[in-house]
C-alpha positions as CSV (number, residue, x, y, z in Angstrom):
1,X,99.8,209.2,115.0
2,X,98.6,206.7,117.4
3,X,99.6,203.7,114.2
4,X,102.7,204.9,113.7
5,X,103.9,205.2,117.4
6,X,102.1,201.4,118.0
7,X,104.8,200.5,115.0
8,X,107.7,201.6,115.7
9,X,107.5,200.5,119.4
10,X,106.7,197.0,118.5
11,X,109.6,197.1,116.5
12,X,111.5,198.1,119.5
13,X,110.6,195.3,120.8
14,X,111.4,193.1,118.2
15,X,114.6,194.4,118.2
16,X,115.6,195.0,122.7
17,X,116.8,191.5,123.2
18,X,119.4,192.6,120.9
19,X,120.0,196.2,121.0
20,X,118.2,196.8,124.5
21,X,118.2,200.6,125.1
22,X,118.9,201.7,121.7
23,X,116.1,199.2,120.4
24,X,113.9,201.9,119.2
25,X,116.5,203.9,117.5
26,X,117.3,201.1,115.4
27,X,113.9,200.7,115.1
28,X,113.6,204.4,113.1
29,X,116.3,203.3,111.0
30,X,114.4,199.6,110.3
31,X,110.9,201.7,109.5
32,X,112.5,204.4,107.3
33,X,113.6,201.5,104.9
34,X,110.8,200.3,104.7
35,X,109.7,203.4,103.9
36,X,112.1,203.7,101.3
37,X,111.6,200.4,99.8
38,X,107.9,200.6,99.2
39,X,108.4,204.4,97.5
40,X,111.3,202.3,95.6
41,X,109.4,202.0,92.4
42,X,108.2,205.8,92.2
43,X,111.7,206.6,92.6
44,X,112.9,204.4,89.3
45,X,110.2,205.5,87.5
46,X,111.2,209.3,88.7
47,X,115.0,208.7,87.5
48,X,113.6,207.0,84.3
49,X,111.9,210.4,83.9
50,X,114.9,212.0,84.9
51,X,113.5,215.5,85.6
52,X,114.5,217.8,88.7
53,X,110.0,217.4,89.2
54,X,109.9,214.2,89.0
55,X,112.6,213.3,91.4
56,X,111.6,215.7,93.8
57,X,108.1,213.5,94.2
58,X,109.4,211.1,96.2
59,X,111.2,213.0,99.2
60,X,107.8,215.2,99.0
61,X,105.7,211.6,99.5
62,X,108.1,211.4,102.8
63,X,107.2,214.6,104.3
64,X,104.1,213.2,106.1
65,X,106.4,210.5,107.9
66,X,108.6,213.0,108.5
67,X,106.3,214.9,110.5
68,X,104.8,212.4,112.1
69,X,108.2,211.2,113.3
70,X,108.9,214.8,114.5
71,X,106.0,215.2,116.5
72,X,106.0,211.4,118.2
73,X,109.7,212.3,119.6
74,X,108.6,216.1,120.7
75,X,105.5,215.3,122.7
76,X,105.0,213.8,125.6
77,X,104.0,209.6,124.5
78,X,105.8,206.4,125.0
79,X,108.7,206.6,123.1
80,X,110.1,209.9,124.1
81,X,112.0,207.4,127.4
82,X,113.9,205.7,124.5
83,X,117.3,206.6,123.7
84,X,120.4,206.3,121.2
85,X,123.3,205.4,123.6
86,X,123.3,208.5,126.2
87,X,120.8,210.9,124.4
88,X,117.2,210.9,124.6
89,X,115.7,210.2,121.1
90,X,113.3,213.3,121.8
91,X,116.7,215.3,122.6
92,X,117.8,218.3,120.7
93,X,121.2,219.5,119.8
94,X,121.0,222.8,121.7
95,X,119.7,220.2,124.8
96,X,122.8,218.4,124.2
97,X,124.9,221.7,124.3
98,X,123.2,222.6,128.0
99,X,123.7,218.9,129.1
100,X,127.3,218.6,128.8
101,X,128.6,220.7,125.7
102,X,129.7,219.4,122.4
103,X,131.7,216.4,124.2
104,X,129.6,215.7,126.6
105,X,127.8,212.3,126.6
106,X,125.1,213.3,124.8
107,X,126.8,215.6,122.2
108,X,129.0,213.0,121.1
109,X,126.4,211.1,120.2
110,X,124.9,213.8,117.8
111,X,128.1,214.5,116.9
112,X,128.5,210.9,115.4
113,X,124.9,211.6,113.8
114,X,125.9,215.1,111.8
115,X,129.4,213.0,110.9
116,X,127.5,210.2,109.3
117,X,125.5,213.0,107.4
118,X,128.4,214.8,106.3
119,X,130.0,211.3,105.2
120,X,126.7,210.6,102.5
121,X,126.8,214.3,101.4
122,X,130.5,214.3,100.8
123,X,129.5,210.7,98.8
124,X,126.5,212.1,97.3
125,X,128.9,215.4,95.9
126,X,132.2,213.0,94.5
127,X,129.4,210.9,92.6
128,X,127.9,214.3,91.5
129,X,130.9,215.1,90.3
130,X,131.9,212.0,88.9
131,X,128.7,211.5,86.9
132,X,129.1,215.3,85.3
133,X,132.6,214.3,84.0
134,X,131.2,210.9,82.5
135,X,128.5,212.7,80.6
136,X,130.3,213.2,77.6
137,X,132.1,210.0,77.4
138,X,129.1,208.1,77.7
139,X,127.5,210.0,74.5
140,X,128.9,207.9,71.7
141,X,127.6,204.7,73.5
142,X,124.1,206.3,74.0
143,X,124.5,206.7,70.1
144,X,125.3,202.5,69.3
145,X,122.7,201.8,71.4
146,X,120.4,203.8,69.8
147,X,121.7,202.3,66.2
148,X,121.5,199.2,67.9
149,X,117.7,199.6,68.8
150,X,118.7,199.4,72.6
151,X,117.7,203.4,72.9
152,X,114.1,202.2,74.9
153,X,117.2,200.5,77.7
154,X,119.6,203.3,77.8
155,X,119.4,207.0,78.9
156,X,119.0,209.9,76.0
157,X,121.5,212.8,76.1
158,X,118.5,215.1,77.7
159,X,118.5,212.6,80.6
160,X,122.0,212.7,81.1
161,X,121.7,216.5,81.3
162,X,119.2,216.2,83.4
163,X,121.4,213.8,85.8
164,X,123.8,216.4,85.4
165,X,121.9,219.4,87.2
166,X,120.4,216.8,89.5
167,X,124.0,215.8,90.9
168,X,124.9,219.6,91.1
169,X,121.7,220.4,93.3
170,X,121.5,216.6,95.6
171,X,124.7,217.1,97.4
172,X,123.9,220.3,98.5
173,X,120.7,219.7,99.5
174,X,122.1,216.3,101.7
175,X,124.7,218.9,103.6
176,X,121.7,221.1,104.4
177,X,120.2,218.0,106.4
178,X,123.0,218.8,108.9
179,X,121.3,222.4,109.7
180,X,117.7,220.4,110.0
181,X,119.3,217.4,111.8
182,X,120.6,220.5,114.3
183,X,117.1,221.5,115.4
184,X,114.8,218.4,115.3
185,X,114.4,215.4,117.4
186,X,117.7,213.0,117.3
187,X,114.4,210.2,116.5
188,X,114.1,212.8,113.2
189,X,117.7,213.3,112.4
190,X,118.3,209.2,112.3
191,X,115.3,209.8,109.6
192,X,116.9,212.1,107.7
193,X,120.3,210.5,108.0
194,X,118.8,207.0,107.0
195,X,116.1,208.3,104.2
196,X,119.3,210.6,102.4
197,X,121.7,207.3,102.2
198,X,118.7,205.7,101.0
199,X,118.3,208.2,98.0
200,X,122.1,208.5,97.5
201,X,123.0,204.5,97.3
202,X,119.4,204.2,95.3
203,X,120.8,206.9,93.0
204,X,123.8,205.4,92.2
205,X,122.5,201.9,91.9
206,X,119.7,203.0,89.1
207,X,123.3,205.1,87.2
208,X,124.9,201.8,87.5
209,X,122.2,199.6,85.8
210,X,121.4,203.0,83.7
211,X,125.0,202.9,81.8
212,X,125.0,199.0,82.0
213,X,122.0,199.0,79.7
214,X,123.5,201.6,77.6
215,X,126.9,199.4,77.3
216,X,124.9,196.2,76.5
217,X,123.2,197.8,74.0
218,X,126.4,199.2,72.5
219,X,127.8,195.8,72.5
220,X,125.0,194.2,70.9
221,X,125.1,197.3,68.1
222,X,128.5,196.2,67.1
223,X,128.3,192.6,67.3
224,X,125.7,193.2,64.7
C-alpha cells in the first residue's frame, strides 16, 4: 500500500502549484487513467470477444486498486489531510450529512460527485439504447462485408447480440455506482466516477470504429 500512497502523493505534487488543495484529488483522477489506459488493450480484445465474461475481466483487474484506494483514504496515512474543495477526500457521505446536511459545504461537493455519476449512467443507458435499435439495421452491412471478405474487420450478428445484452446490463450497473459512491471514501467515489466514464467513452469509441469497419468493408463489397 505503501507504493501506491508514495504515487499518488507525488502526483499531488506535481499537480499543487496548479490545483493547490484539491491537488491530490485530481491526482486520483490522473492515476485511474492511467489505470485505464494500460488495461486499454484487454478491454478491446474483451469487446472483440464481445461476451458478458469477457468484458467483465477488466473491471474485476481493477478491484485490487480499488481497494487499495479505499483503504489509503479510510486509515489514518498522509493523504487522508487532502481534500476536494471543502470535503475531506477520506470523508463519507453520511459525514457530510452530520457536517452540514445535504447543502452544506461538504455535501455539495458530493452532491456534484453523485450528479457527475448519474450524468455517465444516463449516457451509458441512451447509448444502450441507441445501440439495441441499430442492431438490426446494421445486419445487411455485416452481410456485404462478409461477401466482401471484410467479416475478420466487422462484428458478426452473435456479437451484436452480445452488445445488445451488454448495453441492457452497463447502464444499470453505472447508476448502482451512486449507492457505492454513497458509502466509500469521496478518494474512492472520484475512482469510480473516473474508471465508469472511462469504460463508457472506451465503449462507445471501440462501437464507433466497430461499425466503421463494418461500413468500409460494405463499401469495398460493392465497389467490387
Amino acid at each position: 500500500m505503501s507504493v501506491f500512497t508514495h504515487l499518488v502523493a507525488q502526483l499531488g505534487r506535481l499537480l499543487e502549484p496548479v490545483l493547490a488543495e484539491s491537488a491530490t484529488a485530481a491526482a486520483i483522477v490522473l492515476f485511474t487513467l492511467l489505470v485505464r489506459l494500460a488495461l486499454y488493450p484487454l478491454g478491446r480484445a474483451a469487446f472483440r470477444a464481445a461476451t458478458p465474461g469477457a468484458g467483465c475481466l477488466p473491471a474485476l483487474l481493477q478491484l485490487p486498486v480499488f481497494y487499495l484506494m479505499y483503504r489509503s483514504f479510510s486509515s489514518g496515512d498522509e493523504l487522508l489531510g487532502h481534500r476536494l474543495f471543502a470535503a475531506p477526500l477520506g470523508a463519507r457521505w453520511s459525514a457530510a450529512l452530520e457536517e452540514g446536511g445535504p447543502f452544506g459545504a461538504q455535501g455539495l461537493v458530493f452532491l456534484g460527485l453523485f450528479a457527475a455519476i448519474a450524468v455517465v449512467a444516463a449516457w451509458s443507458a441512451v447509448r444502450g439504447r441507441r445501440a439495441a435499435a441499430a442492431a438490426p439495421a446494421v445486419a445487411p452491412v455485416l452481410a456485404a462485408a462478409k461477401r466482401a471478405g471484410g467479416a475478420a474487420a466487422a462484428p458478426t450478428a452473435e456479437q451484436l447480440a452480445a452488445m445488445r445484452r451488454l448495453g441492457g446490463v452497463l447502464p444499470l450497473l453505472s447508476f448502482g455506482t451512486l449507492i457505492t459512491a454513497a458509502v466509500v471514501p469521496l478518494a474512492a467515489g472520484l475512482y469510480l466516477l473516473t474508471t465508469t466514464a472511462w469504460s463508457v467513452a472506451e465503449r462507445a469509441w471501440l462501437q464507433r470504429r466497430a461499425a466503421a469497419g463494418a461500413a468500409s468493408g460494405a463499401a469495398a463489397g460493392t465497389a467490387g
